[in-house]
C-alpha positions as CSV (number, residue, x, y, z in Angstrom):
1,X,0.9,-30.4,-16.7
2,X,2.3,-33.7,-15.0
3,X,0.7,-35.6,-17.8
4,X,2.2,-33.5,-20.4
5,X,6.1,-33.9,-18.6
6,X,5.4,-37.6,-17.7
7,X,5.0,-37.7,-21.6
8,X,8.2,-35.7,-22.6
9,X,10.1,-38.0,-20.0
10,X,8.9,-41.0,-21.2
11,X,9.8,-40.2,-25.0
12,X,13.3,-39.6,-23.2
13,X,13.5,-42.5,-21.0
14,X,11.5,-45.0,-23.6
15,X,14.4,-47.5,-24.3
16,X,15.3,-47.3,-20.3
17,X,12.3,-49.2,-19.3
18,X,12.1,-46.8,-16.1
19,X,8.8,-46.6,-14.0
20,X,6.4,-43.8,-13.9
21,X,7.5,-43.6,-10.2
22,X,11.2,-43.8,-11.1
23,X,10.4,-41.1,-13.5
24,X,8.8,-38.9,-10.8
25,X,11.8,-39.0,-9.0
26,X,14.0,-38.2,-11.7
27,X,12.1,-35.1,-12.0
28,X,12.6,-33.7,-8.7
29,X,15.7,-35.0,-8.0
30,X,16.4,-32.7,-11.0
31,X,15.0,-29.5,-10.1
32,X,17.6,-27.3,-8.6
33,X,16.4,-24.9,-5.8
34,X,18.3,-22.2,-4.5
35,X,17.6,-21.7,-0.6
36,X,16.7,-18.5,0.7
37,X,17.6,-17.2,3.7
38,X,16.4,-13.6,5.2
39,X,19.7,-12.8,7.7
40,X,20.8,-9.8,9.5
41,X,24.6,-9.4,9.0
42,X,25.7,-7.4,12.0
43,X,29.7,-6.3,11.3
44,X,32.2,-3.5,11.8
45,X,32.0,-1.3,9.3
46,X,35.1,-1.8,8.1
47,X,34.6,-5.7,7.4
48,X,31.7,-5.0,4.6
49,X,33.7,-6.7,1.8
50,X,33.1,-10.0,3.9
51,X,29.2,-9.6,3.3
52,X,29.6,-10.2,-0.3
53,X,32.0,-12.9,0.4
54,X,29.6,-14.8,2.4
55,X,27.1,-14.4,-0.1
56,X,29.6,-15.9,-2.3
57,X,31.1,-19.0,-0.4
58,X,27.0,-20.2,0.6
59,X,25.5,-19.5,-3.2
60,X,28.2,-22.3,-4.3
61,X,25.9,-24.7,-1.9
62,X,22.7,-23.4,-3.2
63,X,22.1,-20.9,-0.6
64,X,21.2,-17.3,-1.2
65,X,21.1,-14.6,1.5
66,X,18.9,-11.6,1.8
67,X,21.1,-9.3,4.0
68,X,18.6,-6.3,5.7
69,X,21.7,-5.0,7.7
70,X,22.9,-1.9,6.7
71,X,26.3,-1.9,4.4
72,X,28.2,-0.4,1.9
73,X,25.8,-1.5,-0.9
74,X,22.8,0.5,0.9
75,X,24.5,3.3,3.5
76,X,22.6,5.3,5.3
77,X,23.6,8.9,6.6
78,X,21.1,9.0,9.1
79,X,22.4,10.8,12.7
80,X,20.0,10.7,15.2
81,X,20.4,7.3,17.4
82,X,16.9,6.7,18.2
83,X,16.3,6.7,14.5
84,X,19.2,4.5,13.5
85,X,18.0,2.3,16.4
86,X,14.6,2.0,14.9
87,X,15.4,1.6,12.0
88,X,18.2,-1.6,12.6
89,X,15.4,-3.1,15.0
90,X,12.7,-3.5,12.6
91,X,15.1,-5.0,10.1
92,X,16.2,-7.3,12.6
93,X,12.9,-8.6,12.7
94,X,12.7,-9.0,9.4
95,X,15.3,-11.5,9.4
96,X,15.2,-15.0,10.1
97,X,18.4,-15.3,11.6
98,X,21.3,-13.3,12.8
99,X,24.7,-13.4,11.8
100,X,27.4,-11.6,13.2
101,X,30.5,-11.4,11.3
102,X,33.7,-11.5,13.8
103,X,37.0,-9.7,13.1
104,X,39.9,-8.6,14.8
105,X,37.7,-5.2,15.7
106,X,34.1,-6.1,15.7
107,X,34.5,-7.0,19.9
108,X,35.4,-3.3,20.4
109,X,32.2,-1.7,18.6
110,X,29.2,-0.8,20.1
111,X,26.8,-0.8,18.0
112,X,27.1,-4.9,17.0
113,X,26.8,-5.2,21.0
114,X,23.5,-3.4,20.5
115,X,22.4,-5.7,17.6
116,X,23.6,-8.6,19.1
117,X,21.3,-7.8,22.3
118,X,18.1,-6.8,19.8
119,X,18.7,-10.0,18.2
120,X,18.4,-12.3,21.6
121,X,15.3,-9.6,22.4
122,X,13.5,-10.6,19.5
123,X,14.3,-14.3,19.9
124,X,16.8,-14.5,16.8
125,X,19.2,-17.6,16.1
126,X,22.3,-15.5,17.1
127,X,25.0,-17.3,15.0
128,X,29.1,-16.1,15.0
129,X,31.1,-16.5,11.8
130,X,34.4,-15.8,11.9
131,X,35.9,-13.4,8.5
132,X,37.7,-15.1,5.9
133,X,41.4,-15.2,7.4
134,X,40.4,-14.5,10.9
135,X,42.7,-15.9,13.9
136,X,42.7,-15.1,17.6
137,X,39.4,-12.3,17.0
138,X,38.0,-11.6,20.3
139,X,34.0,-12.5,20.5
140,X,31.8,-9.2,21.3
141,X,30.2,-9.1,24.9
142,X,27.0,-9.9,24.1
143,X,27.5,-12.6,21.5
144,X,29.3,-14.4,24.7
145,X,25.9,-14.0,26.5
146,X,23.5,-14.9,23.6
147,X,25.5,-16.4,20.7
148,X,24.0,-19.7,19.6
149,X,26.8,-20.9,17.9
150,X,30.4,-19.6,16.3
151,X,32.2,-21.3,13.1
152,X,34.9,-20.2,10.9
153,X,34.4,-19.5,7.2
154,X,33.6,-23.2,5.9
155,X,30.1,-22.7,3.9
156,X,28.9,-26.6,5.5
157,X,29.3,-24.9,9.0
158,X,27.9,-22.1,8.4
159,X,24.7,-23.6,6.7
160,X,24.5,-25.9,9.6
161,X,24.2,-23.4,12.3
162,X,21.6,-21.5,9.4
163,X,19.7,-24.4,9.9
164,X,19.9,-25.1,13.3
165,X,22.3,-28.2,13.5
166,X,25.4,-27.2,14.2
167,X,25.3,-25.2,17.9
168,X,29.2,-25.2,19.0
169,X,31.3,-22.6,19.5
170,X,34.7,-23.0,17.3
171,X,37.7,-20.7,17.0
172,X,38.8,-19.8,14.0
173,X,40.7,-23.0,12.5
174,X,37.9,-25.4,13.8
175,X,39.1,-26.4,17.3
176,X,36.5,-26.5,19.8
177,X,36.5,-22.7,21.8
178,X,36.5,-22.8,25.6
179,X,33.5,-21.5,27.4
180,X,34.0,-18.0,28.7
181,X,31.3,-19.2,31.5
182,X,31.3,-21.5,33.3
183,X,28.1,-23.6,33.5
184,X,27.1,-25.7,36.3
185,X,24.8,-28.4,36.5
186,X,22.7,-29.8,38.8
187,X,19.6,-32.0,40.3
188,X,16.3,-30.4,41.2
């Protein structure tokens, strides 16, 4: 098979006078892969347009996300709270990470607390992302406690704290956020 596309290449390339490594190169440098990403999306129910929003800002970067949270696009009617909380554990650990979308009323509901806290249980990156238009939204308890980072809706952001390289904690236009603890150091 590499024979066969180093051939087609070089009846493409012949007048260039490229290398067979140059050629290599060319060939993945011109594969496009998406990257998948298994996330939890915890969220008020009332924010679920901004799911599919996400989705849509990081696919323009190559990112796809595989959201096992439970939304509008797959409700569930269940009633018992043992069940419900069975059920949103195990597809916590499905996930890879844990995003938690912030809006003016996700602080106040008590179930995204409870995520949040399954999340850091389970060892889950624990990353904040502010909606689409959000200003001044209050953090939720427990993403105070066990957030690894917060951004607002800029897709570079948010892939960096996807992959682990971007670990502040922003407000919503990009300014740094002040610590709600304070944090002392000292020598052992």
């Amino acid at each position: 098979m590499l024979f066969e596309n180093m051939y087609y290449i070089g009846l493409y390339y012949r007048s260039m006078r490229v290398t067979v490594l140059d050629k290599c190169n060319i060939m993945r440098r011109t594969k496009v892969m998406a990257t998948n990403k298994n996330v939890f999306v915890s969220h008020y129910g009332k924010d679920d347009e901004h799911i599919q929003k996400l989705k849509d800002l990081l696919s323009t970067k190559g990112y796809v996300l595989k959201n096992s949270s439970i939304d509008g696009t797959k409700p569930n009617n269940a009633s018992n709270d043992e069940y419900i909380k069975k059920l949103l554990r195990d597809r916590i650990s499905w996930a890879g990470k844990f995003i938690c979308l912030i809006g003016p009323e996700t602080h106040e509901r008590e179930w995204v607390d409870w995520e949040i806290e399954q999340a850091h249980k389970q060892g889950k990156d624990i990353i904040g992302v502010y909606i689409q238009g959000a200003s001044d939204c209050d953090v939720p308890e427990n993403f105070e406690k066990y957030g690894d980072a917060l951004v607002g809706w800029t897709s570079d952001k948010i892939i960096g704290a996807l992959e682990g390289k971007f670990v502040n904690f922003e407000n919503p236009d990009g300014t740094t956020r002040a610590s709600k603890w304070k944090v002392g150091r000292g020598n052992c």
